[in-house]
C-alpha positions in Angstrom: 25.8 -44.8 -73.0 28.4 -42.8 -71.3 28.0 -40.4 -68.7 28.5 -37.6 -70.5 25.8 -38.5 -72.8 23.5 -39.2 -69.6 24.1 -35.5 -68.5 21.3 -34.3 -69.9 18.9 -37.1 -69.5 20.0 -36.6 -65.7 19.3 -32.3 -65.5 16.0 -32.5 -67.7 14.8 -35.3 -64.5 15.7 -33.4 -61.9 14.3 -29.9 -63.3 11.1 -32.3 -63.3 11.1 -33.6 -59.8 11.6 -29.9 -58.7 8.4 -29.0 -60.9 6.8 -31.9 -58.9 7.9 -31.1 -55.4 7.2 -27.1 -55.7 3.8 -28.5 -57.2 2.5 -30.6 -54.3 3.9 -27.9 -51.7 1.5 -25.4 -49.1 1.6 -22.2 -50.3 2.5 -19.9 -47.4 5.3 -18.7 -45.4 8.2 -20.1 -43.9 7.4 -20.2 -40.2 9.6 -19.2 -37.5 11.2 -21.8 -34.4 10.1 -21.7 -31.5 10.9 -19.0 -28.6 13.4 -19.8 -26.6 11.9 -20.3 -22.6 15.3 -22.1 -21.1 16.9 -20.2 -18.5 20.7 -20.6 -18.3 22.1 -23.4 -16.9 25.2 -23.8 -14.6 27.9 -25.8 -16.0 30.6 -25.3 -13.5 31.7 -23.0 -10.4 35.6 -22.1 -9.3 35.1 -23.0 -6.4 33.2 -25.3 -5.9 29.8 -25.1 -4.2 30.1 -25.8 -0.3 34.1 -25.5 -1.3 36.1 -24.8 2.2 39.4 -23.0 2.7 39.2 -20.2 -0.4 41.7 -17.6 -0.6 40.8 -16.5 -4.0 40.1 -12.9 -5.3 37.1 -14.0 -7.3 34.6 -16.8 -7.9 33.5 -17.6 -11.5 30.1 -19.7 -13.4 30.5 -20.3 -16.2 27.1 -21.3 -17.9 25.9 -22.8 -21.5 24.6 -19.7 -22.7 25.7 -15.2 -23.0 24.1 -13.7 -20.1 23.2 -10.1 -19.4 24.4 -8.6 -16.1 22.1 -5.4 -15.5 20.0 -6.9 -12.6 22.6 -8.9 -11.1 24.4 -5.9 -9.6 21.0 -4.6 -8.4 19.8 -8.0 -6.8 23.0 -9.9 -5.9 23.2 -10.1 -1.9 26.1 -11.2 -0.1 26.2 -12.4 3.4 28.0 -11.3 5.4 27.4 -8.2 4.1 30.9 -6.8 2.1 32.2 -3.2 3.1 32.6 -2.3 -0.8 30.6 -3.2 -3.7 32.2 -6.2 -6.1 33.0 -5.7 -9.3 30.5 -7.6 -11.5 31.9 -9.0 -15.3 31.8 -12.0 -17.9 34.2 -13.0 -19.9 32.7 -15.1 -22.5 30.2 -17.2 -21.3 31.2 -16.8 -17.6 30.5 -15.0 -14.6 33.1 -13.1 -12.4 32.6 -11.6 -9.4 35.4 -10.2 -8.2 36.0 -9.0 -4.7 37.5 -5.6 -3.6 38.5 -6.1 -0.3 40.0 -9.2 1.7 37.5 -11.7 2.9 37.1 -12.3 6.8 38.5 -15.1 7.9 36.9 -18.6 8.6 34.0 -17.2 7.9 31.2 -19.4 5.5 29.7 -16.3 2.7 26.7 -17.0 0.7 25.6 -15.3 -2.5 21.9 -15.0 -3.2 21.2 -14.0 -7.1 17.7 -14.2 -6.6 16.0 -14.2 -10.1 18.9 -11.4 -11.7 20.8 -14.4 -13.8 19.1 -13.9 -17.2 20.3 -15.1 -20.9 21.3 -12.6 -23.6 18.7 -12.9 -25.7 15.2 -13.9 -24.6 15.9 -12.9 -20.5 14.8 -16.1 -19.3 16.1 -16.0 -15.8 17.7 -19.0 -13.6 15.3 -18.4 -10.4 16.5 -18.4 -6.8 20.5 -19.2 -7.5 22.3 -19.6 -4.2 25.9 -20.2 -3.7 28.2 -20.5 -0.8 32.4 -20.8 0.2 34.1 -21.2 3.2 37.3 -18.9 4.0 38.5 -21.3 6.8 38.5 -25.2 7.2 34.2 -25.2 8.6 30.9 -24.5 6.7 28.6 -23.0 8.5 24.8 -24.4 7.7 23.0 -23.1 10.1 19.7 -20.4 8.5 16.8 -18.4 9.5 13.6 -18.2 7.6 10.5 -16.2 7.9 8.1 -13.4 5.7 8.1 -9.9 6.4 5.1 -7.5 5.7 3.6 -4.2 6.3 1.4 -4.1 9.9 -1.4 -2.1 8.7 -2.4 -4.3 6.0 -0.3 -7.2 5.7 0.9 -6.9 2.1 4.5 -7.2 2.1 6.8 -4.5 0.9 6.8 -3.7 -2.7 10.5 -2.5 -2.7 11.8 -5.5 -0.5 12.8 -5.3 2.8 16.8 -6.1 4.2 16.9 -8.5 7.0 19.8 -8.1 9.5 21.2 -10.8 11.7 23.2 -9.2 15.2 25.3 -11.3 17.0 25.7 -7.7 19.1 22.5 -8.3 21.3 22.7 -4.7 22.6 19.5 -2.2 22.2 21.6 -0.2 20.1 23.4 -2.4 17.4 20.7 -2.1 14.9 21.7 1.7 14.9 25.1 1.9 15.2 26.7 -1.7 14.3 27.0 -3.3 10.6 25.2 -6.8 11.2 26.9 -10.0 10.8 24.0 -11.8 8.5 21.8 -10.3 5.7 19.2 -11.6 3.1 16.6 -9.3 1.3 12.7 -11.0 0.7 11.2 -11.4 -2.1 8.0 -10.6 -3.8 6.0 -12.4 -1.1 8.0 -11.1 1.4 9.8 -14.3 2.2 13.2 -14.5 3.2 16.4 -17.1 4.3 19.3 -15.9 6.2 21.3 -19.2 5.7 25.1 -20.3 6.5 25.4 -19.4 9.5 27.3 -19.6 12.4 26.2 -21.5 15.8 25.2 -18.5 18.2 22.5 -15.6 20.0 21.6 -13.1 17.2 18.9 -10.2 17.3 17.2 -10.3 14.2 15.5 -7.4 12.5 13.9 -6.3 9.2 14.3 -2.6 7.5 13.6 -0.5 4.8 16.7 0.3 4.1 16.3 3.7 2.2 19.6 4.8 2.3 21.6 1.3 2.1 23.9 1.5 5.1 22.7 -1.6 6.5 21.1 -0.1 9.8 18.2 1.4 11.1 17.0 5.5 10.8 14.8 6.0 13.1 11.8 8.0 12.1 12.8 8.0 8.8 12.6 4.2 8.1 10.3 1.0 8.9 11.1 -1.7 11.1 10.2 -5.1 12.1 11.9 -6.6 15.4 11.1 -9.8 17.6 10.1 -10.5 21.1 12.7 -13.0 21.6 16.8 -14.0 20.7 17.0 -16.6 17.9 19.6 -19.4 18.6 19.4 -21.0 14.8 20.3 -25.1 15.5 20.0 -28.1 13.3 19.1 -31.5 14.0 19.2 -34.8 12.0 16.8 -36.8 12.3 17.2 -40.4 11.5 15.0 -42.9 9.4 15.2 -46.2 8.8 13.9 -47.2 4.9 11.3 -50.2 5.7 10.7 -51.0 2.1 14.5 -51.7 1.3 14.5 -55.7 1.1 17.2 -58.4 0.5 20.3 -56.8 2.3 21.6 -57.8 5.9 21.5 -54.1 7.0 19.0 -51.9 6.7 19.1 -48.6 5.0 19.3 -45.5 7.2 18.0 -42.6 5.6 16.5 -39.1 6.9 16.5 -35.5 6.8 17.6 -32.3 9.2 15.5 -30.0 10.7 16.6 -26.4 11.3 15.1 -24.6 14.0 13.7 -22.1 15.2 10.3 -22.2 12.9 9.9 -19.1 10.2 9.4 -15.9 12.1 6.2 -13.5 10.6 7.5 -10.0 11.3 5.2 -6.8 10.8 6.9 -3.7 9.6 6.0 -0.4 11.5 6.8 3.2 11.6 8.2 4.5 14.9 6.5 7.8 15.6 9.4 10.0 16.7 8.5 13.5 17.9 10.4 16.3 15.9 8.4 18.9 16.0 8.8 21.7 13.4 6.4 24.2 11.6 6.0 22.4 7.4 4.5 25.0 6.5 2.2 28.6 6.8 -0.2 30.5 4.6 -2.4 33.3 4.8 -5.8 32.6 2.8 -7.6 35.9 3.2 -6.9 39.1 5.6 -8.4 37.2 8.5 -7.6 33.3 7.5 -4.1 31.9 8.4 -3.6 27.8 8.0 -0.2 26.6 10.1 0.7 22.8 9.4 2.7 20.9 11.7 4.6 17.6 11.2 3.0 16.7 15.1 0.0 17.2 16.9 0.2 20.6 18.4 -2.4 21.0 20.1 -2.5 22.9 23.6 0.7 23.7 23.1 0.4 26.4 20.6 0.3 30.3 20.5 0.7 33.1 18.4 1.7 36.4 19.1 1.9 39.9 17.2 5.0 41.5 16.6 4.7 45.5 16.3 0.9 45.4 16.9 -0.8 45.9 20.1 -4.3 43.3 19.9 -6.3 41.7 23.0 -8.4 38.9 21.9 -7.5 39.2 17.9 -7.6 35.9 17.4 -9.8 32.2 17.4 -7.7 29.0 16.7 -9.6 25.9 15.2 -7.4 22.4 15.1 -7.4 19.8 12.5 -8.6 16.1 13.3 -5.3 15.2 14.0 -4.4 18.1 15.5 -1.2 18.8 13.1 -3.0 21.4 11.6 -3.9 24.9 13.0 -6.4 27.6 11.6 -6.3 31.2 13.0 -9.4 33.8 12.5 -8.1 37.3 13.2 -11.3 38.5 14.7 -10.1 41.8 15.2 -10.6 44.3 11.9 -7.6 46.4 13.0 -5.3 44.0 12.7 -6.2 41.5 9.6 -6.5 45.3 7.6 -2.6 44.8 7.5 -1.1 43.6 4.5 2.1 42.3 6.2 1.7 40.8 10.1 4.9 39.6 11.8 4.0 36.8 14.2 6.2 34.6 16.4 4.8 31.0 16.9 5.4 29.1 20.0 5.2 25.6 20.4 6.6 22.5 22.8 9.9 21.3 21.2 12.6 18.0 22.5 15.8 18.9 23.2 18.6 16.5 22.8 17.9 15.1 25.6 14.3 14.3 25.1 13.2 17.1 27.8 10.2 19.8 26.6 11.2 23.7 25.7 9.4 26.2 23.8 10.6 26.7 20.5 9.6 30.0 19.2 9.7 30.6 15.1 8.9 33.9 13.9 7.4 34.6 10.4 5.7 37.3 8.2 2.1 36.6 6.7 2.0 38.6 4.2 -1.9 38.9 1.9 -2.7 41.4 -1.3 -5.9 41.8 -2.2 -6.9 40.4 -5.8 -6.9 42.9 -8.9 -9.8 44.0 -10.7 -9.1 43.3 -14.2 -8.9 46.5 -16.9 -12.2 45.5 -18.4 -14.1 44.4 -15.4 -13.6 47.5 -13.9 -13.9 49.2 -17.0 -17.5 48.0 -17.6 -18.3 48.5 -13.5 -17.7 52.5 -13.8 -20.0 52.4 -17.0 -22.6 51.0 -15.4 -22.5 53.0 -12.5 -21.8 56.4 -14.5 -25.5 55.1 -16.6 -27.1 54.7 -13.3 -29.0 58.1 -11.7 -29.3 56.9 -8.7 -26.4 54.5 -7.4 -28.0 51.3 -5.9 -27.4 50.6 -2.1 -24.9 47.8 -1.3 -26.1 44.5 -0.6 -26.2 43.2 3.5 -23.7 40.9 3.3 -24.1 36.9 4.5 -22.9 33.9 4.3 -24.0 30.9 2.3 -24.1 27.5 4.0 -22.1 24.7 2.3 -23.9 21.3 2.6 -23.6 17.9 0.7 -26.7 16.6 0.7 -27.8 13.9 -2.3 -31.2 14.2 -4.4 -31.2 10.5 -3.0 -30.7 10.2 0.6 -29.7 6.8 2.3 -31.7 5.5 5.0 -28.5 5.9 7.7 -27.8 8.6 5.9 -27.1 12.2 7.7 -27.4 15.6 6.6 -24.4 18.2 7.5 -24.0 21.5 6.9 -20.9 23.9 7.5 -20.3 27.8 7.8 -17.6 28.8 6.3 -16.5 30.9 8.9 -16.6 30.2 12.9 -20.0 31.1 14.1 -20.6 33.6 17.0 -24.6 32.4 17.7 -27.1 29.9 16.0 -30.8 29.5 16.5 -31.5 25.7 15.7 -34.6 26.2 15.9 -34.5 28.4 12.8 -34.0 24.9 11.2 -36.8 23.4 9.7 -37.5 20.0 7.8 -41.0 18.6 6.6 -42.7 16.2 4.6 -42.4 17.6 0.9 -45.7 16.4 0.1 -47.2 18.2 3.3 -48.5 21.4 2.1 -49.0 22.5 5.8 -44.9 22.3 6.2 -45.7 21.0 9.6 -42.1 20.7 11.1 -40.9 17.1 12.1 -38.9 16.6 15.0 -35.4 16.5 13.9 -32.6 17.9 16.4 -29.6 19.7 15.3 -26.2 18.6 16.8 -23.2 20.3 16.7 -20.2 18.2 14.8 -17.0 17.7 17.4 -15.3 16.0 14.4 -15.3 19.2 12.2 -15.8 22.4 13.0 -18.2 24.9 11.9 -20.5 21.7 11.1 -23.5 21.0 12.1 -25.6 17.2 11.5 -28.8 15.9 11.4 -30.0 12.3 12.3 -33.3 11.4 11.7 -35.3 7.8 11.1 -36.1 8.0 7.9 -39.1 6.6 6.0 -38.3 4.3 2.3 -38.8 6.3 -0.9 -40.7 9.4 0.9 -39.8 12.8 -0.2 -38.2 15.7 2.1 -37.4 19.6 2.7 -34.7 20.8 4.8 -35.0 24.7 5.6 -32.9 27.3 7.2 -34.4 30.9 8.1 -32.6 33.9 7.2 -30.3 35.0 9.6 -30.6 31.8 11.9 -27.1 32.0 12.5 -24.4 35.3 13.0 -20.6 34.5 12.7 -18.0 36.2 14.6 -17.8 39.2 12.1 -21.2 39.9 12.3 -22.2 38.2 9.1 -25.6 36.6 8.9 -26.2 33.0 7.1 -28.4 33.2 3.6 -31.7 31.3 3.9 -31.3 27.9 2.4 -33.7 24.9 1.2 -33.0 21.8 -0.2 -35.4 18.7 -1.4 -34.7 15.4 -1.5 -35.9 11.5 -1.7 -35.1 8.7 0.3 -34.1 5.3 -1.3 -36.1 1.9 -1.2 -35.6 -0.3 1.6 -34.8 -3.3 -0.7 -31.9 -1.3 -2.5 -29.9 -2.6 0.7 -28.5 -5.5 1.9 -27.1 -6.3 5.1 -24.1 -8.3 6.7 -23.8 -10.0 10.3 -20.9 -11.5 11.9 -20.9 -13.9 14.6 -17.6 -13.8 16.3 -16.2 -16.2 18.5 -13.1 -16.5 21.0 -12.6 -13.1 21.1 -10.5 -11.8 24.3 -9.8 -8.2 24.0 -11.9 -4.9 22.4 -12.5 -5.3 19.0 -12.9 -3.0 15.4 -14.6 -4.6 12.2 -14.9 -2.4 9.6 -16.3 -2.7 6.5 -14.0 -1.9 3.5 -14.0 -0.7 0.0 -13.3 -3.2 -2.5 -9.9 -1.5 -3.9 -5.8 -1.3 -3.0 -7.3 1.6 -1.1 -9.4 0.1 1.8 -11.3 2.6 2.8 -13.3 2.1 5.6 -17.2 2.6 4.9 -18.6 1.8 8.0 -17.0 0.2 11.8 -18.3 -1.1 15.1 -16.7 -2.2 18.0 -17.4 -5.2 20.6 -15.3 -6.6 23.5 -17.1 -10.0 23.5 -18.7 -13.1 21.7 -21.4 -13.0 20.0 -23.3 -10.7 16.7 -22.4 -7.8 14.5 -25.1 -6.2 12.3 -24.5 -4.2 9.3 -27.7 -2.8 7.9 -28.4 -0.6 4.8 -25.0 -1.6 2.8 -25.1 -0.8 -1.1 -25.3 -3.9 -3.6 -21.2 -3.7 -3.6 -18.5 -5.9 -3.3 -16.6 -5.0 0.2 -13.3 -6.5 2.1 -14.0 -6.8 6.2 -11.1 -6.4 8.2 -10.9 -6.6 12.5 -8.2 -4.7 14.3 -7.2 -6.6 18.0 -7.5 -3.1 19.5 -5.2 -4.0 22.5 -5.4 -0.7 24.1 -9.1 -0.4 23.5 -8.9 3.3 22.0 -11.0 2.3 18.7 -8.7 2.8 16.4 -5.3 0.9 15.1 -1.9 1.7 16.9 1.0 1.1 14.8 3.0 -0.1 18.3 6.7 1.1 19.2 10.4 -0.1 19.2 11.4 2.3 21.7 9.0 0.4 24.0 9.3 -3.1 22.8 5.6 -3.0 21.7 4.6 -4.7 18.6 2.0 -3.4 16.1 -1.9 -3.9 17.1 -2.5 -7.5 15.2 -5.3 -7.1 12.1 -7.0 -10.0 9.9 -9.2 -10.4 7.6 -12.1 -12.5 6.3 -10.3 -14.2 3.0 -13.0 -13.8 0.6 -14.5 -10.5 -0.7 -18.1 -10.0 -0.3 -20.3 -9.6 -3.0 -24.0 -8.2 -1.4 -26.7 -8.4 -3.5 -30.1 -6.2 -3.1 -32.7 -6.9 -0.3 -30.4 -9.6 0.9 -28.7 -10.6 4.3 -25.4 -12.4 4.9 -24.1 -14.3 7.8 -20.8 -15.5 8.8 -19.2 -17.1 11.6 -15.6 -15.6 12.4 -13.4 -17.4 15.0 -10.6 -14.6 16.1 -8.2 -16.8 17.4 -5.3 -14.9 16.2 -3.3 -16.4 13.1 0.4 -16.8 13.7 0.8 -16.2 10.0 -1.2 -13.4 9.6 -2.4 -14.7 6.5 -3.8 -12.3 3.8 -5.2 -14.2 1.0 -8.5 -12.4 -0.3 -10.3 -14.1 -3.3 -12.6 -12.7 -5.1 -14.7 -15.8 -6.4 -17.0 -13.8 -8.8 -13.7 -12.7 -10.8 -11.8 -15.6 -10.3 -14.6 -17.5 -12.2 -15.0 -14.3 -15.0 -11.5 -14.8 -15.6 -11.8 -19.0 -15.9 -14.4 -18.1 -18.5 -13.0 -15.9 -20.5 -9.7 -18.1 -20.6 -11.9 -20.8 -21.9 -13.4 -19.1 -23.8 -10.1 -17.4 -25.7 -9.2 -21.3 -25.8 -11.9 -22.6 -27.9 -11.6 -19.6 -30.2 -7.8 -20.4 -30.7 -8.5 -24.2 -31.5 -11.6 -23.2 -33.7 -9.7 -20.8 -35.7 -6.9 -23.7 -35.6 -8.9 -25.8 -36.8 -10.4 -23.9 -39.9 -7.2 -22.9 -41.1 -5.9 -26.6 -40.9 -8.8 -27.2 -43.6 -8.8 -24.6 -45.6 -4.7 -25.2 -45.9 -3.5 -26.0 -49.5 -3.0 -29.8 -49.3 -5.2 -30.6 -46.3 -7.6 -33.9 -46.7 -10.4 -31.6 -45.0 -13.6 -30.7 -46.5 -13.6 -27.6 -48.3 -9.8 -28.1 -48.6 -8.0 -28.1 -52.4 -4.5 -29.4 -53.6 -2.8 -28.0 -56.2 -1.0 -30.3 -58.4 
C-alpha cells in the first residue's frame, strides 16, 4: 500500500492515542514554575576589581539579569566621600555609574551597594556588594570595623548612622572639615571603613540629618572615641603540615587588620539655647510657660501697665522646663489681656550668661453660655419665688486610688489649685469593717515630686478592706476655697498574687541603678534600687508579668542615667542588661546571680524563651498541617495508587 493510501490509517491512530493520553491524564490545572529567589550575579566589571591607575569617567557591571535602580541611589556609599552626587543608569543589562566631578588623585575609592542591587522582576537583591579602584599606581587595604548604637538602650539606629574617618585630628574637624573616609552601618549597626590609607585618623559616628557629612551640634547624635586609630595590617604566616610528598613545604596564612572593632554609643549633646517654646493662659489666674531648658531660679515675670505686689505664685515642672504661674491677686487675673515681660538667663555668643527678656500678651475670654442653656436658666429662675442662695464654693480633691490596692501601693491625692493651709489631721483612714471608725495611724506627707500632692504610706494587711476620709474644709487654697469632703473604699490584694525577684550582684565598683522594666519597645521603669557594693537586691510584690531588668553604671552616683558629653570628652554612663526576659509567676521568688564586669560589647540580646518556644510550636504545628493536607490531596488526586484514590480511563 502506498502512503497516500496509509494516510488515513495513520490520522484515525493518532486521533486514538490522543483519546488515550487525554484519558489517563489528572484533571486539574496547569501549575505554575517556580519563583524566582536568585539574586543577580556579576559577570564582569570595567575596571577591574582592585584595578590600579583608572582615569575613567565611569565604572560599569554588567550582570546576567535587568536590574532596578531605585535603592541603589539611596544606599550606594562612596568613600571617599564625592563632592557631587553620580549619575546612576543601565544600559541593558549593565550598571553605570558615572562620575560628575574629577577623581582625587592616587587615591584607592571603594563603593559599598549594601543590599540596593535588586533584579527586575522578583527584587532578589545581591547582598553586601563591595567594589574598589585605585586612581594612582597603590591600593590602599587598610579598614576599620566596629557597631554603632544608641547609649540609652543599646539598639542601634533605625535610620543608620554615617561613620567619618579624619585624618585632620583637630577638636574641630568633625564640624567644619569634610572627612577623608565614610561607610554607613547596617541594620545591626555594624560597619567597615575599608581601603584605606596608612595614617592617624579621628573616627566618629553621626546622624547625619541634613547629609553634609559633619556634625550639628545639638541638633544631631554623636558617637566619638577615647583614643586615635592608626588602622595596620599584618600577615601572618603558616606553614600547611598536612601537605605531603613535595620537597618544600606549603606556606599558607592569613592577615590581620588592626585595631579590633570599636563599639561606639550614640549620645545627644545637651547644648544650652535657651528660649521660651511656648505660653498659654488656662483660666484668669492659670498661666503655663514651657521652656526648651531648665529655668528654674532664673525666672521672673513682670506686669506691664499694672501696678501688683505679691500677684503671683510660680510652681516648676519635674524637670524644671516647665513653669506655672497662679495670679493670686483678683485685681489683676480680672483682666482679659495682661502684658508681661519674662526674664530669664540667656548665652551669648560667647558662652557668658545675660538676661534675655521676652515680652508677651496673655490674653483669656471667658466661655459662652449657649442660647438654650441660658435660655432654660432664666426660666427656671423666673418660676422660682424665692431665688435660691449660691452655693459656698470648694474644691474637689483629685485622687487615683484602685478598688484593689497593692500591698506597696500608696495613696496620693492632689488640689487642683496651690493650697494656702491643710489640717492632716482632718485625714482619716479605718478598717472598713470597723464600725467604731477607730482611725489607724497613717501619716500624711507632702509630695516634693509634684506639687499640690499629698501621699500616704501605710503597711498594709492581704485582702483586708479600707476607708480613706477627708473632713470638710480640711484644707483652704490660696483663694480662699475650701476642699469638699471626700471618702473612698477599697481592698487590698492577696499576698500570693505577687512574686518576687532578687539579684546577687558581683564585681561591682561604682554606685549602681537596677530597675525593673516593662516588657515592651517602651521600657518603662516600674520599680529601681540603687547599691554601691556586692551583694543582694530584693524585689517584692511584683505582678505575675513578664519584665526586662536593666543596671545603669551610675558613674557620678546621682541615681539616674547621664547621657555624657563631647564638649568634655565624657562618654555616656555604660547600661546592660540581663539577656533573658523574666516571666514571674504567682507566689513565687526568683534568684539570679549578675556579674557586672562591664561588657566591651555592650551586648543586647534579650530572649524571650516562653515566645521563642510558642513560635517553635506553632511553626510545627503549620508544618504538619501543610504535609497532612499534602498528603490527602496526593490520594485523592485522579491517577494516584492511594486508597480512596480513582483513575479514569
Amino acid at each position: 500500500m502506498k502512503l497516500k493510501g496509509k494516510l488515513p490509517f495513520l490520522i484515525i491512530a493518532m486521533l486514538a492515542w490522543i483519546v488515550i493520553i487525554s484519558s489517563c491524564a489528572n484533571i486539574g490545572m496547569p501549575a505554575g514554575g517556580p519563583r524566582d529567589s536568585v539574586p543577580p550575579v556579576l559577570l564582569e566589571t570595567s575596571p577591574e576589581y582592585r584595578a590600579l591607575n583608572f582615569n575613567k569617567d565611569a565604572i560599569r557591571f554588567t550582570f546576567n539579569e535587568y536590574l532596578q535602580t531605585d535603592k541603589i541611589s539611596e544606599e550606594l556609599v562612596i568613600s571617599p566621600p564625592l563632592e557631587k552626587r553620580p549619575i546612576i543608569k543601565t544600559k541593558s543589562k549593565t550598571l553605570i555609574i558615572e562620575f560628575n566631578e574629577d577623581l582625587k588623585d592616587s587615591v584607592t575609592y571603594s563603593l559599598d551597594f549594601k543590599n540596593s542591587i535588586v533584579d527586575n522582576n522578583e527584587k532578589n537583591p545581591l547582598e553586601n556588594l563591595r567594589f574598589s579602584f585605585s586612581t594612582g599606581p597603590e591600593y590602599d587595604s587598610l579598614r576599620v570595623a566596629g557597631r554603632v548604637i544608641n547609649a540609652f538602650n543599646l539598639e542601634p539606629n533605625e535610620e543608620g548612622s554615617l561613620l567619618v574617618l579624619h585624618s585632620n585630628l583637630h577638636d574641630s574637624a568633625v564640624f567644619r572639615v569634610r572627612p577623608d573616609y565614610i561607610a554607613k552601618t547596617d541594620e545591626e549597626g555594624l560597619f567597615m571603613i575599608d581601603n584605606i590609607a596608612s595614617g592617624t585618623y579621628k573616627l566618629f559616628a553621626i546622624n547625619d540629618m541634613n547629609n553634609d557629612l559633619m556634625y550639628n551640634e545639638g541638633a544631631e547624635e554623636i558617637a566619638f572615641l577615647d583614643t586615635l586609630v592608626i588602622p595596620e595590617a599584618h600577615f601572618h604566616a603558616e606553614a600547611d603540615t598536612m601537605v605531603s610528598g613535595v620537597d618544600s613545604m606549603l606556606v599558607m596564612g592569613h592577615t590581620h587588620f588592626s585595631p579590633e572593632p570599636f563599639y561606639m554609643r550614640y549620645l545627644m549633646e545637651d547644648i544650652f539655647e535657651q528660649y521660651v517654646e511656648s505660653t498659654e493662659r488656662e483660666s484668669r489666674n492659670k498661666f503655663l510657660f514651657l521652656f526648651n531648658e531648665s529655668i528654674a531660679d532664673t525666672f521672673s515675670v513682670n506686669l506691664i501697665n499694672h501696678e501688683a505686689e505679691d500677684w503671683q505664685l510660680f510652681e516648676y515642672g519635674t524637670k524644671k522646663d516647665s513653669v506655672l504661674m497662679w495670679i493670686t491677686d483678683t485685681m489683676v487675673s480680672r483682666y482679659d489681656s495682661l502684658y508681661m515681660q519674662l526674664a530669664y538667663t540667656q548665652l551669648d555668643s560667647a558662652g557668658q550668661p545675660y538676661i534675655k527678656n521676652d515680652t508677651v500678651l496673655m490674653h483669656y475670654a471667658d466661655p459662652k453660655e449657649e442660647p438654650e442653656k441660658k435660655n432654660r436658666r432664666r426660666g427656671r429662675e423666673d418660676e422660682e419665688e424665692e431665688p435660691k442662695p449660691e452655693p459656698i464654693p470648694q474644691f474637689t480633691w483629685k485622687t487615683d486610688i484602685p478598688s484593689t490596692m497593692e500591698l506597696n501601693g500608696m495613696i496620693r491625692f492632689v488640689s487642683p489649685q496651690p493650697v494656702d493651709t491643710f489640717n492632716t489631721s482632718m485625714v482619716r483612714m479605718y478598717l472598713t469593717e470597723d464600725t467604731l471608725k477607730t482611725p489607724l495611724p497613717v501619716t500624711v506627707q507632702e509630695d516634693a515630686s509634684q506639687y499640690r500632692s499629698y501621699s500616704i504610706r501605710y503597711d498594709w494587711e492581704p485582702i483586708t478592706g479600707y476607708t480613706l476620709e477627708i473632713d470638710s474644709a480640711a484644707s483652704v487654697n490660696i483663694y480662699g476655697i475650701t476642699s469638699k469632703a471626700y471618702s473612698k473604699g477599697f481592698k487590698t490584694r492577696e499576698e500570693d498574687y505577687y512574686g518576687s525577684l532578687e539579684f546577687n550582684f558581683t564585681n561591682v565598683t561604682m554606685p549602681m541603678v537596677v530597675q525593673i522594666l516593662k516588657n515592651n519597645d517602651d521600657e518603662e521603669v516600674l520599680r529601681q534600687k540603687t547599691f554601691a557594693e556586692n551583694g543582694t537586691v530584693l524585689f517584692e510584690y511584683l505582678a505575675p508579668e513578664k519584665y526586662k531588668v536593666k543596671v545603669i553604671y551610675d558613674a557620678n552616683g546621682n541615681g539616674k542615667w547621664d547621657a555624657g558629653s563631647f564638649q568634655d570628652k565624657i562618654q555616656p554612663e555604660r547600661v546592660a542588661y540581663v539577656q533573658e526576659v523574666i516571666k514571674l509567676r504567682s507566689n513565687w521568688s526568683e534568684s539570679h546571680s549578675w556579674d557586672l564586669t562591664p561588657d566591651p560589647m555592650f551586648s543586647k540580646n534579650i530572649r524571650d524563651i516562653e515566645e521563642e518556644e510558642r513560635k517553635r510550636k506553632e511553626a510545627l504545628e503549620k508544618q504538619q498541617k501543610e504535609e497532612e493536607e499534602q498528603r490527602n490531596n496526593s490520594m485523592l488526586r485522579p491517577g494516584s495508587s492511594g486508597s480512596g484514590g480513582f483513575q479514569r480511563r
